[in-house]
N, C-alpha and C positions, 0 to 999 in steps of 0.2 A: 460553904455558903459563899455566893457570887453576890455581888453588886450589879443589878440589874434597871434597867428606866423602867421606872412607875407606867404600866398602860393610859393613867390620865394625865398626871401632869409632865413626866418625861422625867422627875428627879429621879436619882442613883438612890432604888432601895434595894434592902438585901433580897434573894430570891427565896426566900423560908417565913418574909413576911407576914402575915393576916392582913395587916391596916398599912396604907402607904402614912407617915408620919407627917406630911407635907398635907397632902389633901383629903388623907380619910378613908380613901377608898379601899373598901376590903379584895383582897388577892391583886395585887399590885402585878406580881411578875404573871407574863403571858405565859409563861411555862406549866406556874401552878394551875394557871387557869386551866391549864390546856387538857392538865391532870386529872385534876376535877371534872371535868368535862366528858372527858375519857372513862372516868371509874364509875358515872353516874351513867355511860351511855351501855356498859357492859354493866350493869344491874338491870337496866331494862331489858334487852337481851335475855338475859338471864329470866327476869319476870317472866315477858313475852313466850319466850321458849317453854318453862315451864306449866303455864299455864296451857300453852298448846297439845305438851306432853300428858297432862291431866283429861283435857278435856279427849283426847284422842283416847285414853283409857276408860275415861266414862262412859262415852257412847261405844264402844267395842263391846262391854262388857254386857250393857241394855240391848246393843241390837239383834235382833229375830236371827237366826240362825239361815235360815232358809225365807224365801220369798214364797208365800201360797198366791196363787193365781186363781180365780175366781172361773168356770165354766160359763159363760152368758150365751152359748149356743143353743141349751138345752129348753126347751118349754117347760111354762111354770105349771108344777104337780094341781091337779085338783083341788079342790077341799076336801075332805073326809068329813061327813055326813055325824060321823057317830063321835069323833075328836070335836072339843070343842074350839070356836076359829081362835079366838085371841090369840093361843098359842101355835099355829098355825102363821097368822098373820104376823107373827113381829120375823119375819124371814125378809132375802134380799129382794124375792121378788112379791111386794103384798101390793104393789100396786097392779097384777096382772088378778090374783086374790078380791081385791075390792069391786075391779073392773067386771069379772065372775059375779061376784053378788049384784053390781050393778044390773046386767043384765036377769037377773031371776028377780027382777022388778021388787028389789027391796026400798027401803027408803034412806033417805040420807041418814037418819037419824038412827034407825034399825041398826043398819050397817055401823057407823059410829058406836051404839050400845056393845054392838057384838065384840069386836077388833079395839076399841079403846080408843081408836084414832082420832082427831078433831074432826069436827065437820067441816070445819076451811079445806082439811087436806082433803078429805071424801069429794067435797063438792070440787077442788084442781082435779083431781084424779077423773072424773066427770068432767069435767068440762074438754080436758085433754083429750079422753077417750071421744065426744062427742064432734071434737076437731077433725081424729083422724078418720073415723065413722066417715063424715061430710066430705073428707078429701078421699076416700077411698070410695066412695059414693052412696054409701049406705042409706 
């Protein structure tokens, strides 16, 4: 144990300190401080790291193996007549589906009873189809 100057006041305290005896101030020598400083900065590290090691094990373990890729080339199947639509319509393409009833002059409401859909979403689905209709010149 060295005698070392206090970081506030400059008095000779020992370096093994807590409290400089002169002015109070806890960890006196800039050594220990340095220490402390040091042992608290490799716990976070440590933290930091570990957590990173978790979480990269988490999501490995969650994620999909394989990526599916969706076909959007393909035109959307018919209705089937004798299938009832509801389950028919909850598919990725039921806005080409709606569009189909649209034109076999059903009603908003119809169409909504049948598919479950809102009518908000029936009447965008319409209105959109009635866009490209107009720009296509129909």
């Amino acid at each position: 144990m060295a005698l070392v100057p206090c970081r506030e006041c400059g008095k000779e305290v020992s370096d093994a300190a807590e409290k400089c005896p002169y002015c109070g101030i806890s960890t006196p020598s800039k050594k220990r401080r340095q220490v402390k400083l040091a042992i608290t900065a490799i716990v976070l590290l440590l933290l930091i790291g570990g957590g990173a090691w978790a979480y990269h094990k988490v999501t490995s373990v969650f994620a999909p193996d394989t990526i599916t890729t969706i076909d959007t080339t393909r035109p959307a199947p018919k209705l089937d007549k004798t299938v009832p639509v509801k389950p028919q319509i909850i598919q990725k393409d039921y806005k080409e589906k709606v569009e189909e009833m649209l034109d076999s002059d059903k009603s908003v409401g119809e169409i909504s009873d049948e598919t479950g859909l809102s009518r908000k979403e029936i009447r965008r689905i319409k209105k959109e189809k009635a866009e490209r209709d107009k720009a296509a010149g129909k």
